[in-house]
C-alpha positions, 0 to 999 in steps of 0.5 A: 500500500503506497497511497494513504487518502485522509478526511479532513473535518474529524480527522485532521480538524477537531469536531465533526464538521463546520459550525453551523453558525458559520453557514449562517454568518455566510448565508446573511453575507451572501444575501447582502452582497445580492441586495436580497430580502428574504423572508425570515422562513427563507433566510432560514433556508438559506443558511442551511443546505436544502438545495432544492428549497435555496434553488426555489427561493432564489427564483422567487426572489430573483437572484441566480441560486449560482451566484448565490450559492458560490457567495456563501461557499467564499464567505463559509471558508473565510470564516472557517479559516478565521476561527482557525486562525483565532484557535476557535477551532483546533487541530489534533495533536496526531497529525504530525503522523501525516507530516512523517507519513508524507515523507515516506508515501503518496498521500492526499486530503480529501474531503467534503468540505469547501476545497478552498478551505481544504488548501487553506487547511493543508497550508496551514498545518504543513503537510505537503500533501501529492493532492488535496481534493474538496467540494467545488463551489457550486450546486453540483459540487455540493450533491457530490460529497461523500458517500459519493466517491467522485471526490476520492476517485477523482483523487485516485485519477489525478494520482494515477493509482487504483487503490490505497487506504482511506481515513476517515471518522464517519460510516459515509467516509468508509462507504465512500472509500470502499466505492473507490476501491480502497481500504479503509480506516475508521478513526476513533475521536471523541465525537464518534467514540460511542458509535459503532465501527462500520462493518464494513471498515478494513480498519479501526484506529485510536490514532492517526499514529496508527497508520504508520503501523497499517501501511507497515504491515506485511503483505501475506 
């Protein structure tokens, strides 16, 4: 096994996933840049990710849900990144594994979150990562996350390599794996620590220190 894929939220960043009040703040700061005054049930809509409820009030008010929609991706990752910067929001000790791991493999960051935050993210915890993969800014972009494995496969395609390992925290991430052909690893944090291993994960580990150990491991 040469190429080690990892997630992102869970994995690398701590929590699960993007505070919901950032979708908000995005959502309001969009709206304002497209002078659009929805109603509060809408406003309600659109700081969540019904498309098919954003896409119908984007119509109603006469704005194009394109537009609309690439706005609050731009506005999510610059406050996703400032609360990273501020420390809001953290970075798990483990990751320095990925640093040693880069340096003897082919690895990647793929993940469901906005690919522009992905850069920003391996950036900013330096991890010189062979491909980093996230969510395009647009409607479409968006359906395609995970269980999906376009992103991941689209990943494998870039590199030039049919399989590998990927690391994730959550069921869909092991779904999605499987579906690119690849090996996967269920990581324990302490947001999933009380849900079930997925059973159809090729792994299960306390640490991202523990894939050293799995792609070490003796081909039988």
């Amino acid at each position: 096994m040469t190429t080690v894929l990892f997630d992102m939220d869970g994995v690398l960043l701590e929590g699960p996933r993007t505070d919901p009040q950032v979708y908000a703040d995005a959502s309001d700061a969009a709206l304002a840049e497209l002078d659009a005054e929805p109603t509060p049930s809408q406003r309600r809509d659109f700081r969540n990710h019904d498309v098919e409820r954003i896409r119908t009030h984007c119509e109603d008010l006469g704005i194009d849900p394109a537009r609309f929609w690439k706005l609050k991706e731009t506005h999510a990752s610059s406050g996703t990144h400032d609360r990273l910067r501020s420390g809001e929001r953290g970075i798990y000790d483990d990751v320095d594994a990925i640093r040693d791991l880069s340096d003897r493999t082919t690895t990647g960051l793929v993940t469901n979150n906005r690919y522009e935050t992905a850069e920003f993210v391996a950036e900013y915890v330096g991890i010189d990562f062979d491909i980093v993969r996230g969510r395009e800014p647009t409607l479409k972009g968006y359906e395609r996350r995970k269980p999906d494995p376009y992103y991941l496969e689209d990943a494998l395609a870039e590199l030039g390599v049919s399989d590998g390992l990927y690391v994730g925290d959550s069921p869909k991430d092991i779904v999605a794996g499987q579906a690119a052909g690849l090996e996967t690893a269920f990581l324990r944090r302490s947001h999933n620590r009380g849900r079930e291993c997925p059973p159809n994960a090729t792994y299960e580990l306390e640490s991202v220190t523990e894939v050293l150990s799995v792609i070490d491991e003796p081909v039988l």
